[in-house]
VMD Tcl script that builds the backbone (N, CA, C; Angstrom):
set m [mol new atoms 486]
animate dup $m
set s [atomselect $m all]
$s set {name element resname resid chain x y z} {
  {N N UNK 1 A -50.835 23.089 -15.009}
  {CA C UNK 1 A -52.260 23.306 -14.930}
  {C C UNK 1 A -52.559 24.742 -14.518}
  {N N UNK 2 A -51.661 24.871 -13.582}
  {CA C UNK 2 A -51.789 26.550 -13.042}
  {C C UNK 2 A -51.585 27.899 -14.115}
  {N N UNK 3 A -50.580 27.512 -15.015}
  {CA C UNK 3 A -50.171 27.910 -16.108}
  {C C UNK 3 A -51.405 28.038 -16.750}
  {N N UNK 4 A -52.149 26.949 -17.336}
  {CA C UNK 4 A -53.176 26.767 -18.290}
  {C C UNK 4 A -54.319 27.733 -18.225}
  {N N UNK 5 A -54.969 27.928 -16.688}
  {CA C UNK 5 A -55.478 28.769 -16.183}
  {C C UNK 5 A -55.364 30.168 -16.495}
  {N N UNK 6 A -54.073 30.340 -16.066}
  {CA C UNK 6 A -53.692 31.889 -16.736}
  {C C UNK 6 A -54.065 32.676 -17.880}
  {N N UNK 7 A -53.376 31.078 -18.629}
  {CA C UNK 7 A -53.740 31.310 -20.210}
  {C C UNK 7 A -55.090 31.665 -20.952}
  {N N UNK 8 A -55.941 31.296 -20.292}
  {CA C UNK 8 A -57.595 30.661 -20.425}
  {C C UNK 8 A -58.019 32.376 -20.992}
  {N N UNK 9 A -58.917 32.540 -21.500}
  {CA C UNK 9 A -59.205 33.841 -22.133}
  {C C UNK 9 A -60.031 34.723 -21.163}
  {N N UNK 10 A -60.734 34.006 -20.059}
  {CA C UNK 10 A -61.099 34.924 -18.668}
  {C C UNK 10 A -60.084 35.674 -18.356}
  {N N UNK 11 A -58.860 34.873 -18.217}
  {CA C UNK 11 A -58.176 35.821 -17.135}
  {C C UNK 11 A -56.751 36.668 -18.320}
  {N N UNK 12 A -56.363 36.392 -19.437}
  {CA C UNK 12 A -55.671 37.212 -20.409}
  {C C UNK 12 A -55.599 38.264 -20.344}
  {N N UNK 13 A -54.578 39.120 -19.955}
  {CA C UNK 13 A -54.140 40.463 -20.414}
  {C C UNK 13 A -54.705 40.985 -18.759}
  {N N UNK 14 A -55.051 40.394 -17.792}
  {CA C UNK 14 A -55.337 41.018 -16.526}
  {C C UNK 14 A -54.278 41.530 -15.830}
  {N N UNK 15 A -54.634 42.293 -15.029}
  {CA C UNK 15 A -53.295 42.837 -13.983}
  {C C UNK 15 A -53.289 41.198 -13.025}
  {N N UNK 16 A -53.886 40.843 -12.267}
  {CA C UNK 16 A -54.077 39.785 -11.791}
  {C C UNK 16 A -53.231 38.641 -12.241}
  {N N UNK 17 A -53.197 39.001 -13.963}
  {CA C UNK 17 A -52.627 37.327 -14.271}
  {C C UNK 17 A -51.018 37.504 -14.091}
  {N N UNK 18 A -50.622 38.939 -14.224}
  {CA C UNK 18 A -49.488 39.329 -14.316}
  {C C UNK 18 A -49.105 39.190 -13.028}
  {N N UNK 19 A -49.585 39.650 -11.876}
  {CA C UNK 19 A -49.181 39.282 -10.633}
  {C C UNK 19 A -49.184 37.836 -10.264}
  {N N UNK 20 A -50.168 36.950 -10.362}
  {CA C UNK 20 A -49.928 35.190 -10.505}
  {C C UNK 20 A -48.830 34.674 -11.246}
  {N N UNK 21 A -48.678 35.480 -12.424}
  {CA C UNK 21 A -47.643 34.847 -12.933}
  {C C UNK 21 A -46.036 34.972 -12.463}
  {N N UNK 22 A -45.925 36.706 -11.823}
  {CA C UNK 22 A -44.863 36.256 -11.052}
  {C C UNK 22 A -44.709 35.829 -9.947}
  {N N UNK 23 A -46.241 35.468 -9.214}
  {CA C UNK 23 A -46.058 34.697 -7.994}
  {C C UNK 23 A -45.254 33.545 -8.103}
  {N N UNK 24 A -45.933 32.870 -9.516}
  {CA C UNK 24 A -45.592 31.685 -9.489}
  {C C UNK 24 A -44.123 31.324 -10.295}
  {N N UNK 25 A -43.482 32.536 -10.889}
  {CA C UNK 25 A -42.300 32.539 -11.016}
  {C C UNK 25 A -41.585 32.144 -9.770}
  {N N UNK 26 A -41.874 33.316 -9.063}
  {CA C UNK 26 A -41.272 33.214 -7.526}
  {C C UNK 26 A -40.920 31.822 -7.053}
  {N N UNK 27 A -41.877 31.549 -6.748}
  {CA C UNK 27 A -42.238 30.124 -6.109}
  {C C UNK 27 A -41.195 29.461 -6.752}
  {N N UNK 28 A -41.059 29.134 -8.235}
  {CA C UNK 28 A -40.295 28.292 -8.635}
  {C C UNK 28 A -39.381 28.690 -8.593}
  {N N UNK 29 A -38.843 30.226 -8.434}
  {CA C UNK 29 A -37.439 30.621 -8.442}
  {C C UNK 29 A -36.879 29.968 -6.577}
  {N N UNK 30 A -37.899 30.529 -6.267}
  {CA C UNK 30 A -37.395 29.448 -4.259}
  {C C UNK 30 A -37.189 28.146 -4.317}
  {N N UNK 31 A -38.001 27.578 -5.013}
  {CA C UNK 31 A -37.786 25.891 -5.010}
  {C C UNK 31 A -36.564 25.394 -5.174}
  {N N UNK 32 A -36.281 26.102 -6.422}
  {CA C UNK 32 A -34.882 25.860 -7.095}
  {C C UNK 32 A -33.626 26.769 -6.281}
  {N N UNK 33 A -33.926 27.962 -5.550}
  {CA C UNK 33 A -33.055 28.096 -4.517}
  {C C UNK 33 A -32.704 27.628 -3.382}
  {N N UNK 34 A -33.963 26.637 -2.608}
  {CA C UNK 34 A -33.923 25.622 -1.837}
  {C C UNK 34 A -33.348 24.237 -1.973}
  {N N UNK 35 A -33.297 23.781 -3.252}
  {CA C UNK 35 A -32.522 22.790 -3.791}
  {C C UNK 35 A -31.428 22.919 -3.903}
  {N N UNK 36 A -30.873 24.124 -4.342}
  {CA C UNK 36 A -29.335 24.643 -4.610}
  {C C UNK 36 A -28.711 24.619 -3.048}
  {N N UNK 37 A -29.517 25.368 -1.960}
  {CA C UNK 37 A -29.190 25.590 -0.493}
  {C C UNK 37 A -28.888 23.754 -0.031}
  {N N UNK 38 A -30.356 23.329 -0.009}
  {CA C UNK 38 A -29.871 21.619 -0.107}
  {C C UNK 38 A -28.683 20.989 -0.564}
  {N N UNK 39 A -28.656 21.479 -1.471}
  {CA C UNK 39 A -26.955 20.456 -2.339}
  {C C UNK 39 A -25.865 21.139 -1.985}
  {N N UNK 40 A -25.911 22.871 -1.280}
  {CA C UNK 40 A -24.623 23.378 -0.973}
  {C C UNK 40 A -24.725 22.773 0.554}
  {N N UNK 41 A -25.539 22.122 1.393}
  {CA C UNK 41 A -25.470 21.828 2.526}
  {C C UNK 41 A -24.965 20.190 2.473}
  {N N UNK 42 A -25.587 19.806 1.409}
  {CA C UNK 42 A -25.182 18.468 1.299}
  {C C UNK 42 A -23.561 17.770 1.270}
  {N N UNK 43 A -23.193 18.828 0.185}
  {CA C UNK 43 A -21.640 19.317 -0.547}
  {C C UNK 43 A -20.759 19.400 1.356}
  {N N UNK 44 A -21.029 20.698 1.883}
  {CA C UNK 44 A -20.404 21.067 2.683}
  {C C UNK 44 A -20.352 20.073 4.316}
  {N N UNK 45 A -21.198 19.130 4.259}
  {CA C UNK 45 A -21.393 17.734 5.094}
  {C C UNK 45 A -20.216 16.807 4.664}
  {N N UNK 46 A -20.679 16.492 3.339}
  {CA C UNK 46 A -19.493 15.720 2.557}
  {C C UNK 46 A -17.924 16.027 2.595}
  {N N UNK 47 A -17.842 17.358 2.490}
  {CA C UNK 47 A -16.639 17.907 2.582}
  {C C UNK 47 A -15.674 18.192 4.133}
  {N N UNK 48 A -16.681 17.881 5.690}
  {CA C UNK 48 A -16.138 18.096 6.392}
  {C C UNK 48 A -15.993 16.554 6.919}
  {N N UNK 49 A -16.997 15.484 6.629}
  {CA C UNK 49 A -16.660 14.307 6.770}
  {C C UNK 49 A -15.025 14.005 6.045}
  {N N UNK 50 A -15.347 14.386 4.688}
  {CA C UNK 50 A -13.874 14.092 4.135}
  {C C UNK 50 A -12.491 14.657 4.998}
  {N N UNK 51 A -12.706 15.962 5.551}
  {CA C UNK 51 A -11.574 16.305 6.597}
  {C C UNK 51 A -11.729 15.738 7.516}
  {N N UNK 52 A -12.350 15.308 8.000}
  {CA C UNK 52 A -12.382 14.660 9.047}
  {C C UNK 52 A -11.596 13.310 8.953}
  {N N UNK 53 A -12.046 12.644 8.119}
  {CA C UNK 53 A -11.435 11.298 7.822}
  {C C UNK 53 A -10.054 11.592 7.016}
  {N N UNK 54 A -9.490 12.480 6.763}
  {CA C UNK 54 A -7.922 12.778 6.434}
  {C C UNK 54 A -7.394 13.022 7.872}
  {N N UNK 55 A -8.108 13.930 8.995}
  {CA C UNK 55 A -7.791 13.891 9.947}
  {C C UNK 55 A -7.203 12.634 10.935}
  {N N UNK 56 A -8.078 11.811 10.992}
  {CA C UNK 56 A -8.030 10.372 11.690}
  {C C UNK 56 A -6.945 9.501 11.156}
  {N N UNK 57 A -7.145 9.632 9.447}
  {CA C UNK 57 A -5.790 8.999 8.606}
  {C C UNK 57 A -4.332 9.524 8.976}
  {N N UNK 58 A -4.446 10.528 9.289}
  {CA C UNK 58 A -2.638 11.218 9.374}
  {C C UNK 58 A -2.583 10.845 11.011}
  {N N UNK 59 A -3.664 10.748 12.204}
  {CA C UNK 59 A -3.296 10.388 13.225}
  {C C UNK 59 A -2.991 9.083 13.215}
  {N N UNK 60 A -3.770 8.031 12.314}
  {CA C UNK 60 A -3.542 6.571 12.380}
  {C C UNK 60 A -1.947 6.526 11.376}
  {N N UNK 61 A -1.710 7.096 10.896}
  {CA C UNK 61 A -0.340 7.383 9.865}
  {C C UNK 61 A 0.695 7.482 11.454}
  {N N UNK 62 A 0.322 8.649 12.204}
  {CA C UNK 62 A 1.686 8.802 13.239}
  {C C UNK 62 A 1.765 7.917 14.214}
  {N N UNK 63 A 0.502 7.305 14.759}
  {CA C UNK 63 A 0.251 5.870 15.288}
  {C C UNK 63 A 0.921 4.840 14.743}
  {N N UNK 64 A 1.058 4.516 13.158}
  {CA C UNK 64 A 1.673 3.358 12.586}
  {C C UNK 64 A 3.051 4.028 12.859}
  {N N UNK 65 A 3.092 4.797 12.230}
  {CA C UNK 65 A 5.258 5.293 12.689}
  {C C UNK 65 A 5.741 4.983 13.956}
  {N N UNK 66 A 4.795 5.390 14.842}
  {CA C UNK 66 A 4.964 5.315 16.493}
  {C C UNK 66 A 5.462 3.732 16.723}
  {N N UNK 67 A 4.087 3.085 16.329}
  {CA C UNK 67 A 3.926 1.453 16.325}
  {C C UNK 67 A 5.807 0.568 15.425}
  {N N UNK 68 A 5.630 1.454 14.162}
  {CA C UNK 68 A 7.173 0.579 13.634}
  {C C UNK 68 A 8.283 0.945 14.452}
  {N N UNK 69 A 8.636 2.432 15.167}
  {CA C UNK 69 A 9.274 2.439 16.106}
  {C C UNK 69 A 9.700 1.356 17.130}
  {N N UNK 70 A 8.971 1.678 17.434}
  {CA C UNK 70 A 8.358 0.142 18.937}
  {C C UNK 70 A 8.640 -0.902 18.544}
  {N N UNK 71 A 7.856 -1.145 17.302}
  {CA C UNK 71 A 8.556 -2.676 16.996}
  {C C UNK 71 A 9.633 -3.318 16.838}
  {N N UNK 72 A 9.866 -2.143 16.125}
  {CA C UNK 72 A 11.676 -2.314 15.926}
  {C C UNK 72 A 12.612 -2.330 17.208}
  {N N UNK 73 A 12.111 -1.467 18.076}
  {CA C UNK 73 A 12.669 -1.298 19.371}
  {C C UNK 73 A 12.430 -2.980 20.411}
  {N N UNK 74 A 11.625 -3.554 20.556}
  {CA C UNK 74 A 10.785 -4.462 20.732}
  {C C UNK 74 A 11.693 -6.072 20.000}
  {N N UNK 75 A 11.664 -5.954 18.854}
  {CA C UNK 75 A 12.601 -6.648 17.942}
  {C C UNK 75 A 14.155 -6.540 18.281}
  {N N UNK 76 A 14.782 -5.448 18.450}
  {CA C UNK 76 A 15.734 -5.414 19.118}
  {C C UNK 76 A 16.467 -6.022 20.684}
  {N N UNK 77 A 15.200 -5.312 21.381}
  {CA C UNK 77 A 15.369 -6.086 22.942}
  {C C UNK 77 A 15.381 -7.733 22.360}
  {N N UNK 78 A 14.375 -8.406 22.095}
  {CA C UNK 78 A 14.272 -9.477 21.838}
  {C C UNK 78 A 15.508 -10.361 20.830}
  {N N UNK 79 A 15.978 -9.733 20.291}
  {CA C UNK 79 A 17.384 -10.164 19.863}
  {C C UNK 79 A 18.465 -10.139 20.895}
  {N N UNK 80 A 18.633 -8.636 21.813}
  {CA C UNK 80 A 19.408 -9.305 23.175}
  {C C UNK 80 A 19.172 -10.031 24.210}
  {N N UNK 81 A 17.972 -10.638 24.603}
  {CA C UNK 81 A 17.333 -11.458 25.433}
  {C C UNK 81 A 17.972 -12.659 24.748}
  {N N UNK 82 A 17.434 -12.966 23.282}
  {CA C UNK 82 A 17.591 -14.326 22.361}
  {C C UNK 82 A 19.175 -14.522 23.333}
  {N N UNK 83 A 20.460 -13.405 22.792}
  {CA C UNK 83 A 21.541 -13.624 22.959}
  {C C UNK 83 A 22.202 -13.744 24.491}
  {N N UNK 84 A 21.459 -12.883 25.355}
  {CA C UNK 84 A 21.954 -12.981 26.490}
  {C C UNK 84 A 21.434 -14.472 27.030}
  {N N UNK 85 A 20.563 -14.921 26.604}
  {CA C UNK 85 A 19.502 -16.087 26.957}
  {C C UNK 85 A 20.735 -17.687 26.652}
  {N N UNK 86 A 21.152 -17.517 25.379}
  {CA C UNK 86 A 22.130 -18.224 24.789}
  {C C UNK 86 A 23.548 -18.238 25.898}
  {N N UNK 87 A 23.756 -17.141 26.237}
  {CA C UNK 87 A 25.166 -16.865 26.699}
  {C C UNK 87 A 25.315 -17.311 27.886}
  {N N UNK 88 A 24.242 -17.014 28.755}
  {CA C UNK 88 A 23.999 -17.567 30.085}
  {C C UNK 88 A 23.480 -18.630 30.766}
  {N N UNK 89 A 22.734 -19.346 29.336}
  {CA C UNK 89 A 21.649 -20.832 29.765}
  {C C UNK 89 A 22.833 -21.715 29.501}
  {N N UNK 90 A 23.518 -22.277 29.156}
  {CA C UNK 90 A 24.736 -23.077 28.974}
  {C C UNK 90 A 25.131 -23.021 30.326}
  {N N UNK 91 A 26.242 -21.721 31.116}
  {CA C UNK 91 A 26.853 -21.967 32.060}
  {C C UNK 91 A 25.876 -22.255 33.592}
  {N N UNK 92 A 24.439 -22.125 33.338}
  {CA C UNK 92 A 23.891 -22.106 34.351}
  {C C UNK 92 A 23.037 -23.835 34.673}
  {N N UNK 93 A 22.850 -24.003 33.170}
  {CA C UNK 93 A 22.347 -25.515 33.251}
  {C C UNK 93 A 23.623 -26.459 33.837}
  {N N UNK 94 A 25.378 -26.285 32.970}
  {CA C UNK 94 A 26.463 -26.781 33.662}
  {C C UNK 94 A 26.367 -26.656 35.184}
  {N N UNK 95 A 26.158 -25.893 35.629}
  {CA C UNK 95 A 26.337 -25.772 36.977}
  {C C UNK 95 A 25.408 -26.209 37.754}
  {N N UNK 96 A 24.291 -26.371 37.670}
  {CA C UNK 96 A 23.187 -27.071 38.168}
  {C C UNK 96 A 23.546 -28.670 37.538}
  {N N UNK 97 A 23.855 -29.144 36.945}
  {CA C UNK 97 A 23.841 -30.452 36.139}
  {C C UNK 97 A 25.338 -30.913 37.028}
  {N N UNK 98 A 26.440 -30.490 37.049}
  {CA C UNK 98 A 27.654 -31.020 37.698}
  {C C UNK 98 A 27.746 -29.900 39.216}
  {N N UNK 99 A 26.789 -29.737 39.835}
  {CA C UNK 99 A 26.595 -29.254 41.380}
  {C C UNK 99 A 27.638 -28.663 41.517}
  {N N UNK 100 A 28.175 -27.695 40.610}
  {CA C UNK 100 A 29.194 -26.911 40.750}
  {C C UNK 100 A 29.574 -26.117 41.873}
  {N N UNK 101 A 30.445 -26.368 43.025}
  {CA C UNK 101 A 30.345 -25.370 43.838}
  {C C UNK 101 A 31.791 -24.297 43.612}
  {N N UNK 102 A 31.691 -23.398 43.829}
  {CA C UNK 102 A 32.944 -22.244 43.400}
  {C C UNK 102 A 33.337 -21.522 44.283}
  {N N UNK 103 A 33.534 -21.523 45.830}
  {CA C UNK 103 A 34.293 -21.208 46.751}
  {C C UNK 103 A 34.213 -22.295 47.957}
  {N N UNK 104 A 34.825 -22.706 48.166}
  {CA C UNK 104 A 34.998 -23.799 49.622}
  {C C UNK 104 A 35.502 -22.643 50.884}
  {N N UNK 105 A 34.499 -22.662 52.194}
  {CA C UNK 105 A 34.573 -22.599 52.889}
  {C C UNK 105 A 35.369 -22.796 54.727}
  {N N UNK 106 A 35.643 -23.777 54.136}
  {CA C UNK 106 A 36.387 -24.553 55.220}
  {C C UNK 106 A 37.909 -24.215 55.383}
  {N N UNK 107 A 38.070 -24.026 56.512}
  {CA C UNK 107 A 39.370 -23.939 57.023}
  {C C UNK 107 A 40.347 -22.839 56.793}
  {N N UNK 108 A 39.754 -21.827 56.213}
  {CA C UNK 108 A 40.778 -20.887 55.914}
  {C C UNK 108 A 39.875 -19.604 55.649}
  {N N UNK 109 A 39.904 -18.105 55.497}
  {CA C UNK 109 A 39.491 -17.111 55.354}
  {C C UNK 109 A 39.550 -16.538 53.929}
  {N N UNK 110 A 39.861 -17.439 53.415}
  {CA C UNK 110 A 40.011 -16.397 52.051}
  {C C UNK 110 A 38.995 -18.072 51.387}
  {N N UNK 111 A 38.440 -17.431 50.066}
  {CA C UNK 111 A 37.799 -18.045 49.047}
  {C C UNK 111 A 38.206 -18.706 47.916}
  {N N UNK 112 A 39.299 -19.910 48.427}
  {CA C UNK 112 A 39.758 -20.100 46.850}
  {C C UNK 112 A 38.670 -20.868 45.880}
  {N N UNK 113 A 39.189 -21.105 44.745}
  {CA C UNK 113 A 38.174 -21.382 43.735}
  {C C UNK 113 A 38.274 -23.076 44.185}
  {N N UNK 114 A 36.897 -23.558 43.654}
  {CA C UNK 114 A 37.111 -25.317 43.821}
  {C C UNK 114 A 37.992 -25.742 42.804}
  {N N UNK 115 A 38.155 -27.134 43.246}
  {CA C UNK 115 A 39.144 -27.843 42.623}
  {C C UNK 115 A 38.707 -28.264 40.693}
  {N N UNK 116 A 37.862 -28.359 41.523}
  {CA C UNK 116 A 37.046 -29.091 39.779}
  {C C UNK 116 A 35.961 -28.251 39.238}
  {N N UNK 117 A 36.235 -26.815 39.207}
  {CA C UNK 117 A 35.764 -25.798 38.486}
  {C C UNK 117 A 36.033 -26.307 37.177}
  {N N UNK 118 A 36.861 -26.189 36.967}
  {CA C UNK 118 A 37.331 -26.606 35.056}
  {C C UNK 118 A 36.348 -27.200 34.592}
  {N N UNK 119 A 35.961 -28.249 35.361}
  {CA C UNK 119 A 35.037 -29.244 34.193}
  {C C UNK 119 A 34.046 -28.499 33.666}
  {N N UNK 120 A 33.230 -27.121 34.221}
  {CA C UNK 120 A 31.912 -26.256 33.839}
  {C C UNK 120 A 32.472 -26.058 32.941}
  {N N UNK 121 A 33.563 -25.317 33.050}
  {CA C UNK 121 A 34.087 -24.297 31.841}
  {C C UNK 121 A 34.828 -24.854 30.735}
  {N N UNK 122 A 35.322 -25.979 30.537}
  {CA C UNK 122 A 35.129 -27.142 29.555}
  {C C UNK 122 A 33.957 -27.397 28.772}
  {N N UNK 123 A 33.051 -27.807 29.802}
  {CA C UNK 123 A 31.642 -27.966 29.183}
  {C C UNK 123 A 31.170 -26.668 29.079}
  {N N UNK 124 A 30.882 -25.901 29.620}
  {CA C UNK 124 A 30.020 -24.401 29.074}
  {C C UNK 124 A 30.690 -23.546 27.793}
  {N N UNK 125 A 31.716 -23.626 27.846}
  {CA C UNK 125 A 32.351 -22.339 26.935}
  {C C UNK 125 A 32.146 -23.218 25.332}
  {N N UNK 126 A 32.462 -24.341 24.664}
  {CA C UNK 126 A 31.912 -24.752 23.773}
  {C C UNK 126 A 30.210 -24.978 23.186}
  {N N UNK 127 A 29.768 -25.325 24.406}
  {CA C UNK 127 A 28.592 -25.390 24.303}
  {C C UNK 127 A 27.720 -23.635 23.711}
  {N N UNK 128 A 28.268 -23.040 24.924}
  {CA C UNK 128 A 28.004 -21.741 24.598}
  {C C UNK 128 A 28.206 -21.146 22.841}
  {N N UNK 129 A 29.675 -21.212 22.380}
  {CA C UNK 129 A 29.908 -20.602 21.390}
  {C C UNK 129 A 28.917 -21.620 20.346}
  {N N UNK 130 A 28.838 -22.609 20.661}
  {CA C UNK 130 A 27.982 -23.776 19.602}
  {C C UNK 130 A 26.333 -23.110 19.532}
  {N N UNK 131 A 26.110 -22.503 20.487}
  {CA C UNK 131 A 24.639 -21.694 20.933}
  {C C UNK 131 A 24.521 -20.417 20.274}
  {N N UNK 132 A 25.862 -19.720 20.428}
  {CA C UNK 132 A 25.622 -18.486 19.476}
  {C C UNK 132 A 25.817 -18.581 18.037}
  {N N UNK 133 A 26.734 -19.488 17.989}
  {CA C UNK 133 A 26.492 -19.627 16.726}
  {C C UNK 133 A 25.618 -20.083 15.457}
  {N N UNK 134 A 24.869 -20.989 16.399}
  {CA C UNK 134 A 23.291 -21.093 15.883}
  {C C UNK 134 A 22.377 -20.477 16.099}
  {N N UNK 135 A 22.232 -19.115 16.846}
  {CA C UNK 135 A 21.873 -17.990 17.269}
  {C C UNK 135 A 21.681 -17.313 15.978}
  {N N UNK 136 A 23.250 -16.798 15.322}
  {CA C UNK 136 A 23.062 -16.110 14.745}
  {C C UNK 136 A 22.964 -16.810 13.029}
  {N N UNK 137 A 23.264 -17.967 12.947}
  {CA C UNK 137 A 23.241 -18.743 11.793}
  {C C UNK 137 A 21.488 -18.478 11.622}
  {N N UNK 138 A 21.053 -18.883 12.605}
  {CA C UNK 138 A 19.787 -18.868 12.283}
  {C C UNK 138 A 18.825 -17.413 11.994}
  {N N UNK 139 A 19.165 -16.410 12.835}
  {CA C UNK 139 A 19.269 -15.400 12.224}
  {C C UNK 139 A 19.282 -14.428 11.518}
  {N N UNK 140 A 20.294 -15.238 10.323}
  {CA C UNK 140 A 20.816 -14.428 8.779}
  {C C UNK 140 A 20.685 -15.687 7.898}
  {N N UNK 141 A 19.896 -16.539 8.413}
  {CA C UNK 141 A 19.271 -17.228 7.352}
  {C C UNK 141 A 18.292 -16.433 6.097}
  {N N UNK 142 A 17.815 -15.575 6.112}
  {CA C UNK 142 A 16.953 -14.960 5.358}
  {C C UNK 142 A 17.967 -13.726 4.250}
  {N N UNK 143 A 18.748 -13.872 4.604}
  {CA C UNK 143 A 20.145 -12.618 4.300}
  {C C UNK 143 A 20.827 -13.413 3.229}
  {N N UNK 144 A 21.213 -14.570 3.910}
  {CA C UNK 144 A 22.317 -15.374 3.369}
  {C C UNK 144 A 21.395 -16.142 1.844}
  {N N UNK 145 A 20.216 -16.429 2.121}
  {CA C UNK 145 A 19.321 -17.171 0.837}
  {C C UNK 145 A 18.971 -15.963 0.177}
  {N N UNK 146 A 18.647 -14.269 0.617}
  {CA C UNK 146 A 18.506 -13.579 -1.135}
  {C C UNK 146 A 19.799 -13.409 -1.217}
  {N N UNK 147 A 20.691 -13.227 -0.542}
  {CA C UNK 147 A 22.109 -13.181 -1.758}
  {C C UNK 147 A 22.104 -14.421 -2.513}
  {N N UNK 148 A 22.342 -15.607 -1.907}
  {CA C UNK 148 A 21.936 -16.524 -3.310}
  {C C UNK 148 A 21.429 -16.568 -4.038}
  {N N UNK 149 A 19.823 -16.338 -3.854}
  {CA C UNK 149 A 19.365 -16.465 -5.420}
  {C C UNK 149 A 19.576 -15.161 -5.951}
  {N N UNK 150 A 20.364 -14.269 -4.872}
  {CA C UNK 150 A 20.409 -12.780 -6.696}
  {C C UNK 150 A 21.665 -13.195 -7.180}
  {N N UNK 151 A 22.827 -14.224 -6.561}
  {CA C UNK 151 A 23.685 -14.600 -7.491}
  {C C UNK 151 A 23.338 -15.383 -8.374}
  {N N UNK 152 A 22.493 -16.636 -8.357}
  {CA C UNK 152 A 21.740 -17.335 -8.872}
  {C C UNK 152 A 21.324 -16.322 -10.480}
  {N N UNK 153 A 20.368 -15.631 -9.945}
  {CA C UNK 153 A 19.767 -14.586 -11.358}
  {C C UNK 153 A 20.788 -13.885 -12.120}
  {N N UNK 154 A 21.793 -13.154 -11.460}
  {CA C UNK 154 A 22.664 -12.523 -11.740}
  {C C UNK 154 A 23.830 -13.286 -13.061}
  {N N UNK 155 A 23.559 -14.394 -12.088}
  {CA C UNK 155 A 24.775 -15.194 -13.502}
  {C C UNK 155 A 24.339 -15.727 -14.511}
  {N N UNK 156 A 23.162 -16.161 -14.560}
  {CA C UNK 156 A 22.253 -16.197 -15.760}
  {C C UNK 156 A 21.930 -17.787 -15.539}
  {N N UNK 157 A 22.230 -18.321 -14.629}
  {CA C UNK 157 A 22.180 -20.017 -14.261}
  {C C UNK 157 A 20.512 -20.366 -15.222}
  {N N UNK 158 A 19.735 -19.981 -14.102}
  {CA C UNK 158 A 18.151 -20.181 -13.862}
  {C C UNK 158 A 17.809 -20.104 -15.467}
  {N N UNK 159 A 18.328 -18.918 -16.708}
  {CA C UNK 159 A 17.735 -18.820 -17.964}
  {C C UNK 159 A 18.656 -19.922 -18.504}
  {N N UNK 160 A 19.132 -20.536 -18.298}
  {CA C UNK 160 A 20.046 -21.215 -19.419}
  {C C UNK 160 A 19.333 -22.065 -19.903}
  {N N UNK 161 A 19.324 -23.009 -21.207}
  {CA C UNK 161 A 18.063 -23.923 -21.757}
  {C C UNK 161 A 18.752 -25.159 -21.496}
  {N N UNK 162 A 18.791 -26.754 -21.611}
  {CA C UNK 162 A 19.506 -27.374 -21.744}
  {C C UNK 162 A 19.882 -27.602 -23.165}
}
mol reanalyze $m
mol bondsrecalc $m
mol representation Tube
mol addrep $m
């Protein structure tokens, strides 16, 4: 409309229209440099959020490494607990269960062993190895079934037709 004005045969060929007209160049040349400033501000928001959030990712990245460390470490203890747990609950339940006593006191200065020690260690030392060995049977259960079925695949069993 502002345009139209210009055009109009009052104001044609004026010094006036020539100056309006690059006012209003102007104007639109700012608008459109304010929009450009807008979208390079917009752009450069976007772009530090994005570092930012690569930032947090590579710390949550050395956090998870940290974390499988640990676990593994964690997983480990807990496999010698499992085993020490095995090794020692046998001879300690025997001994509480047959009131095991293992030095007699009486009558002399030195500590010999009791008479009927044996029977623990009869009963504990089988029991025991029967404990680890389902310890670790149980274990390498997960080991022992993919080697089977990759022998299984491997020999061609599973494709055969009848």
């Amino acid at each position: 409309m502002f345009m139209a004005i210009l055009d109009s045969q009052q104001w044609k060929g004026t010094m006036a229209t020539e100056r309006l007209r690059f006012c209003h160049e102007f104007l639109i040349s700012l608008k459109l440099r304010a929009r450009a400033f807008v979208e390079l501000l917009n752009n450069e928001i976007a772009l530090e959020l994005h570092v930012n959030n690569l930032d947090q990712l590579q710390k949550v990245w050395k956090l998870l490494q940290e974390n499988r460390r640990d676990g593994k470490e964690v997983a480990e203890l807990n496999k010698l607990v499992g085993y020490a747990s095995v090794l020692f609950l046998p001879g300690t339940f025997f001994s509480g269960f047959f009131s095991t006593v293992f030095f007699s006191l009486e009558d002399s200065a030195c500590w010999p062993y009791a008479r009927q020690s044996w029977i623990r260690f009869v009963a504990t030392v089988p029991v025991t190895f029967l404990g680890l060995v389902w310890l670790w049977w149980s274990r390498t259960k997960d080991t022992r079934e993919r080697r089977m079925w990759e022998v299984i695949e491997n020999s061609g069993f599973m494709s055969r037709k009848p």
